[in-house]
Backbone of each chain as nested JSON, in Angstrom:
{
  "chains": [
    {"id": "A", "residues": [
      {"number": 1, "name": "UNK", "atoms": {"N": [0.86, -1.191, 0.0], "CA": [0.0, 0.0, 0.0], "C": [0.888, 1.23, 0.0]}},
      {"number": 2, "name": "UNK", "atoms": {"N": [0.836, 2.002, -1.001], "CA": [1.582, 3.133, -0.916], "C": [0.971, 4.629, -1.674]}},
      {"number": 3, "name": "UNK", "atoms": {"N": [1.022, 5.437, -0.768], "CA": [0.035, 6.512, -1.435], "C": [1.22, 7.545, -0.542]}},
      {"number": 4, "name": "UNK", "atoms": {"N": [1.216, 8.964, -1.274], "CA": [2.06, 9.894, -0.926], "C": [1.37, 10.508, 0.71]}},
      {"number": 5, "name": "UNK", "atoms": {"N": [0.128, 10.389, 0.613], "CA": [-0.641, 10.931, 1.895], "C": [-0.065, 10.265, 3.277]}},
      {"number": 6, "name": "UNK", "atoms": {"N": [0.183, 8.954, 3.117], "CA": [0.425, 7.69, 3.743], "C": [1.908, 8.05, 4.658]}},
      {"number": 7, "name": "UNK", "atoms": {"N": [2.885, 8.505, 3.303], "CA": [4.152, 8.615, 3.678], "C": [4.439, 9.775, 4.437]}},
      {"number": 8, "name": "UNK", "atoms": {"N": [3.489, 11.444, 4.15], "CA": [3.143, 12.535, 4.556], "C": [3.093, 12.195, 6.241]}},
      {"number": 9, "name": "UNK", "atoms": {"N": [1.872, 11.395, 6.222], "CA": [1.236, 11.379, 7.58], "C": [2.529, 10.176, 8.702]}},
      {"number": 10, "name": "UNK", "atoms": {"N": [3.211, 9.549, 7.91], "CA": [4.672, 8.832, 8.484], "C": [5.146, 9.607, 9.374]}},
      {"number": 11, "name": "UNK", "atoms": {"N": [5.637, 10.516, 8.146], "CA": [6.854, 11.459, 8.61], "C": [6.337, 12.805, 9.954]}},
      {"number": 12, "name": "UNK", "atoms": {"N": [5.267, 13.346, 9.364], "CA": [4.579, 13.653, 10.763], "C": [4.839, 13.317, 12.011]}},
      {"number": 13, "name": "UNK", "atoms": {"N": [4.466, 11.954, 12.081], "CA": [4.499, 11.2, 13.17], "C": [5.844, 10.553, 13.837]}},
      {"number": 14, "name": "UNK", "atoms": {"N": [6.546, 10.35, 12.764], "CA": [8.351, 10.41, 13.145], "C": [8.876, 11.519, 13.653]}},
      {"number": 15, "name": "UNK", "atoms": {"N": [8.219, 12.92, 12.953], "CA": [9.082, 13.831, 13.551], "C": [8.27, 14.311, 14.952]}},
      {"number": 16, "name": "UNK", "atoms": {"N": [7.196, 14.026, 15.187], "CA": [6.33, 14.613, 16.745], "C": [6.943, 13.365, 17.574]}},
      {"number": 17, "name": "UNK", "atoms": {"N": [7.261, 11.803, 16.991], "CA": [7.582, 10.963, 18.004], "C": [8.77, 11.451, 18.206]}},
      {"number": 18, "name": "UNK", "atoms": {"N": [10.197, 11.956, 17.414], "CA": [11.8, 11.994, 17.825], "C": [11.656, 13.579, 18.62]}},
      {"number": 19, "name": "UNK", "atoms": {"N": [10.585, 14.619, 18.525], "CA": [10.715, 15.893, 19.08], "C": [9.997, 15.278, 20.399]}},
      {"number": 20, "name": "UNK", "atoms": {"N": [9.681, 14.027, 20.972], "CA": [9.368, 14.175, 22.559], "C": [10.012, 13.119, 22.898]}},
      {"number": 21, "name": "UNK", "atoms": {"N": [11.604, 12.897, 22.083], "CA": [12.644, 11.604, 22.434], "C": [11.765, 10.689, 22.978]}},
      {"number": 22, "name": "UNK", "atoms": {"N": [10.809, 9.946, 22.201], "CA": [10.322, 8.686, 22.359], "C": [10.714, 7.94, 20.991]}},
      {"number": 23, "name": "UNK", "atoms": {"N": [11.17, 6.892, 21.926], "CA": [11.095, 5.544, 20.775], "C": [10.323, 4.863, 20.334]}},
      {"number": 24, "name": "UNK", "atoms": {"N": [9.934, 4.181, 18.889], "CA": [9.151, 3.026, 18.672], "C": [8.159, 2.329, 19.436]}},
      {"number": 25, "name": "UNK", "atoms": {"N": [9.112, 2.028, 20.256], "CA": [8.799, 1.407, 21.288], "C": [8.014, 1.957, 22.395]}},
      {"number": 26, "name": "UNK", "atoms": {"N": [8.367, 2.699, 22.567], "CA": [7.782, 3.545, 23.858], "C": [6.349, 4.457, 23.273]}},
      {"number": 27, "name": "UNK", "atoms": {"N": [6.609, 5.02, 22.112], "CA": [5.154, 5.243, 21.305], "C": [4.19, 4.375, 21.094]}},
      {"number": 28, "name": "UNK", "atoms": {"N": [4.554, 3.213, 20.732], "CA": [3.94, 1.642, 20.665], "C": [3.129, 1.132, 22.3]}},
      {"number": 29, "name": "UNK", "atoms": {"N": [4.122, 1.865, 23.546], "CA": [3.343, 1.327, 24.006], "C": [2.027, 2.188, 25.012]}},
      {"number": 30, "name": "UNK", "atoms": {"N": [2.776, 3.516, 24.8], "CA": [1.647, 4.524, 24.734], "C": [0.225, 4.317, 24.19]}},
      {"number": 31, "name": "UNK", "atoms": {"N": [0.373, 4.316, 23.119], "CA": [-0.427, 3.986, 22.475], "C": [-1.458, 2.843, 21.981]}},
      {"number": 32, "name": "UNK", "atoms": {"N": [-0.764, 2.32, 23.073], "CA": [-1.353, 0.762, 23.226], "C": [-1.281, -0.025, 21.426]}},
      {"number": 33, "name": "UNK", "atoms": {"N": [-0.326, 0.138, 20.942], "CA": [-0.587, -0.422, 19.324], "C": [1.1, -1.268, 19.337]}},
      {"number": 34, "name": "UNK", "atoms": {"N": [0.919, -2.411, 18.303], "CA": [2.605, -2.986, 18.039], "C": [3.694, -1.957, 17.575]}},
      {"number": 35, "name": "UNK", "atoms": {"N": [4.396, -2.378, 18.029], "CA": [6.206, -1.369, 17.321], "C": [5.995, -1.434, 16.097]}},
      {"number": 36, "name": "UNK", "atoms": {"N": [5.975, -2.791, 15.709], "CA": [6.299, -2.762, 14.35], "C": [4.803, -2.3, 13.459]}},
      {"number": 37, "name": "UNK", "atoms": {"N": [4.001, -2.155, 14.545], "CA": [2.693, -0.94, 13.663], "C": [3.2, 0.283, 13.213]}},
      {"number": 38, "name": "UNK", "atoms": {"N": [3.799, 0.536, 14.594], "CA": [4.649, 1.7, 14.615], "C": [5.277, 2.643, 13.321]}},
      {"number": 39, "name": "UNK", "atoms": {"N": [6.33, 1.292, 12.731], "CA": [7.305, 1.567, 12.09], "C": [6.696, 1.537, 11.332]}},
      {"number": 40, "name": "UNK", "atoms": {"N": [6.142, 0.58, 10.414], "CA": [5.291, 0.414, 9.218], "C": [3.93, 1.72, 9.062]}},
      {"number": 41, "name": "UNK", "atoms": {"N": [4.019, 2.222, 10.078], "CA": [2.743, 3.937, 9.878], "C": [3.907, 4.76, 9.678]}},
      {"number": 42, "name": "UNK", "atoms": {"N": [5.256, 4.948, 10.129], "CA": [5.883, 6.112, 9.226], "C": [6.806, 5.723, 8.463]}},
      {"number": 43, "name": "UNK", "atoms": {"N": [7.004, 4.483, 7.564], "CA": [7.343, 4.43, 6.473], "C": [6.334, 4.382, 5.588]}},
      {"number": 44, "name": "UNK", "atoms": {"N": [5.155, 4.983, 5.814], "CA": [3.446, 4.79, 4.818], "C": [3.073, 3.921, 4.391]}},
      {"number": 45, "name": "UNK", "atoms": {"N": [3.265, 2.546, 5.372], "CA": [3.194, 1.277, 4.418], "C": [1.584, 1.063, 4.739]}},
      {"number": 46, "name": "UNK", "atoms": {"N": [0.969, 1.546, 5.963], "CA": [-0.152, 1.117, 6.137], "C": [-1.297, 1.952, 6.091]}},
      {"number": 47, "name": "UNK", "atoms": {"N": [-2.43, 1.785, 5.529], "CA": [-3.98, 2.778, 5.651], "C": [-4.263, 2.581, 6.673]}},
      {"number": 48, "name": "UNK", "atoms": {"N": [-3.825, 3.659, 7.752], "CA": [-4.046, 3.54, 8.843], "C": [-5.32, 3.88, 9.48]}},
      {"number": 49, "name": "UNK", "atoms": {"N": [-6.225, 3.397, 10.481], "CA": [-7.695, 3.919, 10.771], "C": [-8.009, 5.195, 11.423]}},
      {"number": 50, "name": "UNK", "atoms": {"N": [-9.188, 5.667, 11.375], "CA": [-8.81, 7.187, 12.022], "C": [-8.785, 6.833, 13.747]}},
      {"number": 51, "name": "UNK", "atoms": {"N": [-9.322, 5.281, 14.19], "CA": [-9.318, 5.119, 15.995], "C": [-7.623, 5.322, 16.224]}},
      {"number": 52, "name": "UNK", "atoms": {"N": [-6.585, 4.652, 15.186], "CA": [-5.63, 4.802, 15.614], "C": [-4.848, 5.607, 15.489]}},
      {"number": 53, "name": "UNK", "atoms": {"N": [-5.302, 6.757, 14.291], "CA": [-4.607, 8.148, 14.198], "C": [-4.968, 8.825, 15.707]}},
      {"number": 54, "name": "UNK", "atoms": {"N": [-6.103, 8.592, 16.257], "CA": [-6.628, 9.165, 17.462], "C": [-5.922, 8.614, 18.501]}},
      {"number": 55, "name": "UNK", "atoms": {"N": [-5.722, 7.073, 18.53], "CA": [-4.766, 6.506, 19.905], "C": [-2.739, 6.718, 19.465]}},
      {"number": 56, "name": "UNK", "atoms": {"N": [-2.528, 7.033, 18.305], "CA": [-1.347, 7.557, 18.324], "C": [-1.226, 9.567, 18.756]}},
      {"number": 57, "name": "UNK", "atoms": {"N": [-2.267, 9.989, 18.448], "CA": [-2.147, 11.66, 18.415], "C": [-2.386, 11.868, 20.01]}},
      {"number": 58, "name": "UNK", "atoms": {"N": [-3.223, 10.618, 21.029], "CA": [-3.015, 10.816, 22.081], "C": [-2.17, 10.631, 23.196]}},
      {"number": 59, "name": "UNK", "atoms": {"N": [-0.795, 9.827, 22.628], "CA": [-0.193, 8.77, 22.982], "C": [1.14, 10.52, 22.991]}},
      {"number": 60, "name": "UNK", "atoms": {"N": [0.978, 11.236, 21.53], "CA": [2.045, 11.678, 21.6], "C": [1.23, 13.215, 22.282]}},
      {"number": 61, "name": "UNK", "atoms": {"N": [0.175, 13.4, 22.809], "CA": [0.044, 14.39, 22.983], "C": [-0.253, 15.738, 21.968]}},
      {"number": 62, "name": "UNK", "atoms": {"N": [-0.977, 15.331, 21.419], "CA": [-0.873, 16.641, 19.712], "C": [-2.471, 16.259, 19.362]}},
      {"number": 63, "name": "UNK", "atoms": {"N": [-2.8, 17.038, 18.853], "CA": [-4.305, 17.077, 18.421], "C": [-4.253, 16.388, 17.336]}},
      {"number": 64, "name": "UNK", "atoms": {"N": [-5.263, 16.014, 16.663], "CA": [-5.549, 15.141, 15.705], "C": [-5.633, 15.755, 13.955]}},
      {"number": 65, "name": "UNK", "atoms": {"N": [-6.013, 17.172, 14.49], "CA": [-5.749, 17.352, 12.96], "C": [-4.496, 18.549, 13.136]}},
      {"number": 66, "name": "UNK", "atoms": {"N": [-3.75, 18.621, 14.319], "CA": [-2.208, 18.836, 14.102], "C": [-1.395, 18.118, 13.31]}},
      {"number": 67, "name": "UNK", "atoms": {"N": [-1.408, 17.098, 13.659], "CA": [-0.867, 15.656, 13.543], "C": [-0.851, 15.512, 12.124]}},
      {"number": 68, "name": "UNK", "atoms": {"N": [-2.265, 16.004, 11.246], "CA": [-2.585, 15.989, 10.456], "C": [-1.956, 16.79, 9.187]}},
      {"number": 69, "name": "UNK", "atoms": {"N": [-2.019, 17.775, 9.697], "CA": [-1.978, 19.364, 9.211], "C": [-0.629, 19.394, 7.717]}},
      {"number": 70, "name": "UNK", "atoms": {"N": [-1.03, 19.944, 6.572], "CA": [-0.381, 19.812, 5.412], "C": [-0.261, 18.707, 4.542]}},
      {"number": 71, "name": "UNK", "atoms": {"N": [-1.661, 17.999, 5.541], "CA": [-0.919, 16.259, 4.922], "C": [-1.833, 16.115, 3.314]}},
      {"number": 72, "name": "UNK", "atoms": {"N": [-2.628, 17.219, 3.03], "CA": [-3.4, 17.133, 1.449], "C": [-2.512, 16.128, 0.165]}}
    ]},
    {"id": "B", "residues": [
      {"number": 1, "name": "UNK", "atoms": {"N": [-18.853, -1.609, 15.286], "CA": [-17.886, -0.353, 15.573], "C": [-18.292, 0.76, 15.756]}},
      {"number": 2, "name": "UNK", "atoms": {"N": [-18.455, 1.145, 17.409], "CA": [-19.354, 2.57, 17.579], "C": [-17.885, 2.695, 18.279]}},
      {"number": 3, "name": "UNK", "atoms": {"N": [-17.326, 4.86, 18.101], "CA": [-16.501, 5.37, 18.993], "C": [-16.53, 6.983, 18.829]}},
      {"number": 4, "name": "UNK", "atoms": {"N": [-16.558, 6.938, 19.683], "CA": [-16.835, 8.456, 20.319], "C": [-16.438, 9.663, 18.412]}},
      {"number": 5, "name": "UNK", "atoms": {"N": [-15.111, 9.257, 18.153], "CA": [-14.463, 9.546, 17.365], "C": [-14.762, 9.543, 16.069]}},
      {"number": 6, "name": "UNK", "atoms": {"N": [-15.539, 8.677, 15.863], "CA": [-16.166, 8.534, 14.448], "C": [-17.284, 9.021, 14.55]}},
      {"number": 7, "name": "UNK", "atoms": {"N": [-18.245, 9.232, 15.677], "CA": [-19.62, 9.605, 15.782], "C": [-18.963, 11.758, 15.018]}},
      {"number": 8, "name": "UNK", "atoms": {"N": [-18.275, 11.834, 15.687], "CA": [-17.642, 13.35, 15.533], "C": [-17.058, 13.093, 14.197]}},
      {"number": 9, "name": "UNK", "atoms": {"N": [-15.918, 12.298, 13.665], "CA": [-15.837, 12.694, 12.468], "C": [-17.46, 13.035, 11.131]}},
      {"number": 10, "name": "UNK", "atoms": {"N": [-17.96, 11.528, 11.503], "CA": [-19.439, 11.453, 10.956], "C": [-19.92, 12.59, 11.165]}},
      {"number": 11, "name": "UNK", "atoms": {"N": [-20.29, 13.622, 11.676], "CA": [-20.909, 15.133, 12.125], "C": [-20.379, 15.667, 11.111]}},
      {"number": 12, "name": "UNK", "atoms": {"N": [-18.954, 15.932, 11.328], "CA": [-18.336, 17.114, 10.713], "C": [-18.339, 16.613, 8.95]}},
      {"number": 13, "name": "UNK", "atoms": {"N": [-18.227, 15.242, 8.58], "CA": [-18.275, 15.089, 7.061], "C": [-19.866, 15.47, 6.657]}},
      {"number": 14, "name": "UNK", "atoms": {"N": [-20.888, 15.422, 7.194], "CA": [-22.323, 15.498, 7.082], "C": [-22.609, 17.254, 7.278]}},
      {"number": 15, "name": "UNK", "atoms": {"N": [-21.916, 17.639, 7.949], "CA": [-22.292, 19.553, 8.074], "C": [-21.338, 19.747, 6.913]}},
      {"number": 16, "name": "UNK", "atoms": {"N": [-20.275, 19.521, 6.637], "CA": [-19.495, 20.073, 5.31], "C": [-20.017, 19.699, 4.304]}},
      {"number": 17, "name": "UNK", "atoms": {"N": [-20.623, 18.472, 4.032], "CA": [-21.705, 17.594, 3.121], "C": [-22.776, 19.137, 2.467]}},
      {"number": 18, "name": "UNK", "atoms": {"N": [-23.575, 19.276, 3.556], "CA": [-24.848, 20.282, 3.601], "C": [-24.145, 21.493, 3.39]}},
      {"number": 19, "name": "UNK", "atoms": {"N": [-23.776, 21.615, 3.634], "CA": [-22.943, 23.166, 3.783], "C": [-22.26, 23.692, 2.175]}},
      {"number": 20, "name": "UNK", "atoms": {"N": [-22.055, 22.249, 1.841], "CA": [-21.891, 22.683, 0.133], "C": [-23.479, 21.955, -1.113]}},
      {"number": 21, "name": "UNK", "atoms": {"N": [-23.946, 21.951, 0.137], "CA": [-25.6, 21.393, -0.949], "C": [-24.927, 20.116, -1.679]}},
      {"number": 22, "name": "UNK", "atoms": {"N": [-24.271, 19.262, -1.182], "CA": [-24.059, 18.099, -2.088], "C": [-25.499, 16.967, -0.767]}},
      {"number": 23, "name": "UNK", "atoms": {"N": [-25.73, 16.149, -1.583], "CA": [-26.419, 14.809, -1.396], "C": [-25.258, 13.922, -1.167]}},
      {"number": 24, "name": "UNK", "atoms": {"N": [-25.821, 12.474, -0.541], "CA": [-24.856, 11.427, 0.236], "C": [-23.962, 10.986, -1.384]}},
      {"number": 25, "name": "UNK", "atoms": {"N": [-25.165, 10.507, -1.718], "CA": [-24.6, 10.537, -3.646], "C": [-23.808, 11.222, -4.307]}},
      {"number": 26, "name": "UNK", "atoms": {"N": [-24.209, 12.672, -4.226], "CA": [-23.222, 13.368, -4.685], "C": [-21.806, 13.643, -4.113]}},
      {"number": 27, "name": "UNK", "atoms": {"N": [-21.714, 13.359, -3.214], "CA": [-20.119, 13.265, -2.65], "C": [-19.971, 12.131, -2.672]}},
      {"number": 28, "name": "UNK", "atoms": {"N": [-20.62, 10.941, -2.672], "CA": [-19.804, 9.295, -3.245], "C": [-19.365, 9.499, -4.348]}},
      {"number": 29, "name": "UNK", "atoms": {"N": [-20.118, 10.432, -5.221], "CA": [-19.656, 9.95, -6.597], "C": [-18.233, 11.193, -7.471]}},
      {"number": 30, "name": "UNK", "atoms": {"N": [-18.231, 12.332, -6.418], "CA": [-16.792, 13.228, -6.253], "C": [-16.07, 12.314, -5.397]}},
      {"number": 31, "name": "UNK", "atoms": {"N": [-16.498, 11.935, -4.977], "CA": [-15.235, 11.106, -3.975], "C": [-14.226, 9.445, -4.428]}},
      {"number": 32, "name": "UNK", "atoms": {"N": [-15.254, 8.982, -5.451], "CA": [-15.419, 7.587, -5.896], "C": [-15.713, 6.48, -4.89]}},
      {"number": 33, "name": "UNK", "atoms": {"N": [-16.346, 7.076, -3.961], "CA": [-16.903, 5.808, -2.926], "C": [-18.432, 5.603, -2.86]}},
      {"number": 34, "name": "UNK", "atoms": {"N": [-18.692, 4.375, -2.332], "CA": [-19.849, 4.059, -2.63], "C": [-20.9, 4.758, -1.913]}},
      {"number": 35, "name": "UNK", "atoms": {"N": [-22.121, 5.462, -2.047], "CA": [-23.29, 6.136, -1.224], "C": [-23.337, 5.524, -0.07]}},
      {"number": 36, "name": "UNK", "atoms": {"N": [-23.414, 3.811, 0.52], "CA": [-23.963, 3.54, 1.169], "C": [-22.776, 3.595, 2.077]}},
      {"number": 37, "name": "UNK", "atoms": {"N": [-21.886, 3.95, 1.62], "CA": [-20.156, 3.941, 2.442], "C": [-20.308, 5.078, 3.368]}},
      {"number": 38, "name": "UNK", "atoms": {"N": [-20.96, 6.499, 2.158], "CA": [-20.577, 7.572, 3.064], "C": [-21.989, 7.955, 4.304]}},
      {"number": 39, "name": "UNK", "atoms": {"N": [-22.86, 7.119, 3.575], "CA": [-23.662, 7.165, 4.587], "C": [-23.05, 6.356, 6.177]}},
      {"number": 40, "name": "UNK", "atoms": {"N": [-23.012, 5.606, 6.257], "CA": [-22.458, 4.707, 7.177], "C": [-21.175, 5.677, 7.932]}},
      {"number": 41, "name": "UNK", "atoms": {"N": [-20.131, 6.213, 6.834], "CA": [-19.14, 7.357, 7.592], "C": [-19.934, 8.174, 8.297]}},
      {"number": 42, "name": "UNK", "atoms": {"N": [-21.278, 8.72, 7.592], "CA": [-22.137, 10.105, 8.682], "C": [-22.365, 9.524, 10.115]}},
      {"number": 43, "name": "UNK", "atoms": {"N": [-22.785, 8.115, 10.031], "CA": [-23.38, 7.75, 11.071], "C": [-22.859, 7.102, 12.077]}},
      {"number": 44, "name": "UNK", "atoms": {"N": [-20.99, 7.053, 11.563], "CA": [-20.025, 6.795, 12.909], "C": [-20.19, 5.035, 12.673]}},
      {"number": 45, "name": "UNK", "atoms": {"N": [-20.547, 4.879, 12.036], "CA": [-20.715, 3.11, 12.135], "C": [-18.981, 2.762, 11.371]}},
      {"number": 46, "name": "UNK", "atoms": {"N": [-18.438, 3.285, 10.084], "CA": [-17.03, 2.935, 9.836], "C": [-16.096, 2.909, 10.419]}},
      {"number": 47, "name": "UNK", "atoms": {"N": [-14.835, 2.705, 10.692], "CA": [-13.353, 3.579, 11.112], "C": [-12.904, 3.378, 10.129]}},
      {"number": 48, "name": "UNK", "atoms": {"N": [-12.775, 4.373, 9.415], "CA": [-12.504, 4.946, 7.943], "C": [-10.743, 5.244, 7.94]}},
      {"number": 49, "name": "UNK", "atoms": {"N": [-10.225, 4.639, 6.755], "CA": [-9.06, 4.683, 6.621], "C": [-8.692, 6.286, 6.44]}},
      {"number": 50, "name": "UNK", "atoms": {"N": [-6.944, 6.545, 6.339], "CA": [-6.79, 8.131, 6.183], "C": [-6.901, 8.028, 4.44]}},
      {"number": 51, "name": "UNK", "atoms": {"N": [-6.771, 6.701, 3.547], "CA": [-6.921, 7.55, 2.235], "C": [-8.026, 7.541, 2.195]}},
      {"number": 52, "name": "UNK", "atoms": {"N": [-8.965, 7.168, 2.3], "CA": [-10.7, 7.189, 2.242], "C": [-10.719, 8.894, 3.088]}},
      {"number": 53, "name": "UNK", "atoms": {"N": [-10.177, 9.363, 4.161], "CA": [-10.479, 10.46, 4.524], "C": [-9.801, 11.478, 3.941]}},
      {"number": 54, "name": "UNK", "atoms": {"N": [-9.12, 11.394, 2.895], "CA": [-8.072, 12.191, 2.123], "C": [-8.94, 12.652, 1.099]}},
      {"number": 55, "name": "UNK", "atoms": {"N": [-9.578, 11.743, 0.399], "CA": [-10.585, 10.932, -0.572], "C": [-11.84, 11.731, 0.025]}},
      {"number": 56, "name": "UNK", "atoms": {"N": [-12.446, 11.785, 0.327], "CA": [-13.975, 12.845, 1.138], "C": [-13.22, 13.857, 1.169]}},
      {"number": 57, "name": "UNK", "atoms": {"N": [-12.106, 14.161, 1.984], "CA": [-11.952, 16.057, 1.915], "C": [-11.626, 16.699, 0.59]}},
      {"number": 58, "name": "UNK", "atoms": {"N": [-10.907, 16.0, -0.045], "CA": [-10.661, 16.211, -1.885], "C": [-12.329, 16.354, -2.292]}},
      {"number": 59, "name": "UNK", "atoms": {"N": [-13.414, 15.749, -2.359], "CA": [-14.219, 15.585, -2.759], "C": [-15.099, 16.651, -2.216]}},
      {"number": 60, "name": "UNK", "atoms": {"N": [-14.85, 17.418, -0.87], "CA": [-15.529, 18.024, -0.236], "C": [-14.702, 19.705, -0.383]}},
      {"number": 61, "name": "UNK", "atoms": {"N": [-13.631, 19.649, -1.134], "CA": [-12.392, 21.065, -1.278], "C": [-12.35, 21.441, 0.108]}},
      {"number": 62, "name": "UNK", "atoms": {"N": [-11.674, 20.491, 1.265], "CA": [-11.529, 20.934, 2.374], "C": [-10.408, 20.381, 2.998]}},
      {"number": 63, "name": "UNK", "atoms": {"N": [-9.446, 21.1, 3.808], "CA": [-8.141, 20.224, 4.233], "C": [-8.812, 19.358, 5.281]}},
      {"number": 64, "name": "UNK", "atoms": {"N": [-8.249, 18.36, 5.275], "CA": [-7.79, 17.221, 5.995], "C": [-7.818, 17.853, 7.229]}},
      {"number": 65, "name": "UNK", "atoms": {"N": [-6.493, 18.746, 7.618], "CA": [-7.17, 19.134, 9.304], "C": [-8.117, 19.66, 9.615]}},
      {"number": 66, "name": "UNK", "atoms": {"N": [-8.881, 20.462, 8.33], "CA": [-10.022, 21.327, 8.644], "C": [-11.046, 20.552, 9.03]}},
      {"number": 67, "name": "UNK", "atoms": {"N": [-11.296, 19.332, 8.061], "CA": [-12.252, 18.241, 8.545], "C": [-11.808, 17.581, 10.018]}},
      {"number": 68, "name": "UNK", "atoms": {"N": [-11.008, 17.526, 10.794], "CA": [-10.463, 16.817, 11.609], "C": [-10.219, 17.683, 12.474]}},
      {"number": 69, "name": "UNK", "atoms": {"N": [-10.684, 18.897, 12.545], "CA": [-10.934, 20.353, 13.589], "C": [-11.763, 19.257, 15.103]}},
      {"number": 70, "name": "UNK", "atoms": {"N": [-10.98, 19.417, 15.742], "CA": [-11.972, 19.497, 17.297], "C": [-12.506, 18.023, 17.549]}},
      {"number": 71, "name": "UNK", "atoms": {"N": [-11.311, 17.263, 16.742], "CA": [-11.864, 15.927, 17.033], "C": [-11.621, 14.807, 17.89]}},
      {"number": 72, "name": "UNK", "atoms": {"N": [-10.805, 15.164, 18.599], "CA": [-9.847, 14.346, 19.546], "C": [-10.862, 13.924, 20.921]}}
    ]}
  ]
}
């Protein structure tokens, strides 16, 4: 699965997870979701659902259509 | 699948819906998804992927965070 939106909304989420020095791991378990969900949502491999855009945007603390924001 | 989260996204795709005088139809068929899809999105019953929600705001000329305002 690969769509540019996908990879957009990755990198987002890589750069809000490395700006509150959390790891993979530690986002993963915030968020109550697998690591390797983790990894595979910011390399855009996955259509991710909006429950878990919501349990990752709460996990890192950021609103949901922050999180979002430029991702057209 | 009922969650707080989708009941609110469902709102906000259904007031932007009306708000540009389109029918459930007429934004399935700008959007390329099926009527009975976006009905079901109004009514919080989906958890709708982000390209399907990429896919409605394209269809609706609205950003992604704008639709995703106040949703957390």
């Amino acid at each position: 699965m690969r769509a540019e939106i996908l990879d957009k909304f990755g990198k987002q989420v890589r750069d809000a997870r490395l700006q509150r020095g959390l790891s993979q791991e530690e986002l993963a378990e915030k968020a109550e979701l697998h690591r390797t969900y983790i990894g595979m949502i910011e390399r855009g491999e996955k259509n991710i659902t909006l429950i878990n855009i919501g349990k990752i945007a709460k996990a890192l603390a950021i609103a949901i259509d922050e999180l979002l924001k430029d991702i057209n």
